[in-house]
C-alpha positions in Angstrom: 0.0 0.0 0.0 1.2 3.7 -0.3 1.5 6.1 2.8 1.2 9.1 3.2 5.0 10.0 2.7 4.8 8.2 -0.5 1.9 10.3 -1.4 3.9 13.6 -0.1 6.6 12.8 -2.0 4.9 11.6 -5.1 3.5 15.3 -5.1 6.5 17.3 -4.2 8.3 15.6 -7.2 4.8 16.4 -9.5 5.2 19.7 -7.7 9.1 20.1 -9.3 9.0 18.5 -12.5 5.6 21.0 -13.4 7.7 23.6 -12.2 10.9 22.4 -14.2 8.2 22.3 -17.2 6.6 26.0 -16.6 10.8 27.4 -16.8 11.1 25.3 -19.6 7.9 27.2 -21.1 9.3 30.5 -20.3 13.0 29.3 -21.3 11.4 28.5 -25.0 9.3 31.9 -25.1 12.5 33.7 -24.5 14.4 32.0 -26.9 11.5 32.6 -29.5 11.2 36.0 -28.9 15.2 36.2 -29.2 14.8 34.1 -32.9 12.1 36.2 -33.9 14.3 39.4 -32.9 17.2 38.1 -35.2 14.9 37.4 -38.1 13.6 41.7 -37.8 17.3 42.5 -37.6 18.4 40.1 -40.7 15.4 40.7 -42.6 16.2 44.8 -42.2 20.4 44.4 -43.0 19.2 42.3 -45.7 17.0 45.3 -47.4 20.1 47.5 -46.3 21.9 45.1 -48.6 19.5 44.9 -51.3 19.7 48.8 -51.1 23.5 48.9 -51.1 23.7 46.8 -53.9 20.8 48.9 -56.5 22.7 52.2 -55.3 26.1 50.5 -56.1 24.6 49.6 -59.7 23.5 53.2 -60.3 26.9 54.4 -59.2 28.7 51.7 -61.6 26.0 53.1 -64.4 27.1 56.8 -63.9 30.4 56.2 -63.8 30.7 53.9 -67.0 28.5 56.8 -68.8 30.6 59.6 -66.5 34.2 57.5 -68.8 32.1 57.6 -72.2 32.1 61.3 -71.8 35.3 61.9 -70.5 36.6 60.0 -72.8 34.7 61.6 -75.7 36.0 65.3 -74.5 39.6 63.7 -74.3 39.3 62.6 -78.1 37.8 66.3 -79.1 40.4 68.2 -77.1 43.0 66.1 -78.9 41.5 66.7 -82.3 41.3 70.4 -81.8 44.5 70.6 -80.5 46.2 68.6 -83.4 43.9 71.2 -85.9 45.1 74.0 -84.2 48.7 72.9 -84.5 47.8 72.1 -88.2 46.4 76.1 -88.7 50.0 77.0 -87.0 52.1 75.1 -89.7 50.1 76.1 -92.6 50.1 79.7 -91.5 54.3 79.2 -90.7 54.4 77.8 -94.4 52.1 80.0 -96.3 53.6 83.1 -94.2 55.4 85.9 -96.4 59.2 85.2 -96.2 
């Protein structure tokens, strides 16, 4: 038969592992609220990223276009350069001696 120190005892241990159960409860909510924190943080650096990486794309676009044009005014300040010295010769040659 069980007494009634087996009976004490028997709910004393129910007592602890319900508690031990209830922490572990809490212990999980924590941690969930902790994942769910770190998924808000990754999902916002991961639109910083996103951002980063359009902005980078339009700043690789400019500058490619911003070379085309220097580039272009490199090649007409040559050219205009080379005439001019070309209008000095002709004008050394065809001048009265």
């Amino acid at each position: 038969m069980v007494n009634s120190e087996d009976l004490k005892t028997l709910l004393e241990v129910s007592k602890k592992a319900t508690q031990l159960k209830l922490e572990m409860i809490q212990m999980n909510e924590e941690l969930l609220e902790e994942v769910q924190k770190l998924q808000n943080q990754f999902r916002e650096t991961l639109e910083i990223v996103k951002s980063i990486k359009s902005d980078s794309k339009d700043i690789l676009k400019k500058h490619d276009d911003l070379s085309k044009d220097v580039f272009k005014l490199t090649i007409l300040w040559v050219t205009g350069c080379i005439g001019l010295i070309a209008q000095c010769i002709a004008y050394i040659i065809k001048a009265p001696k």
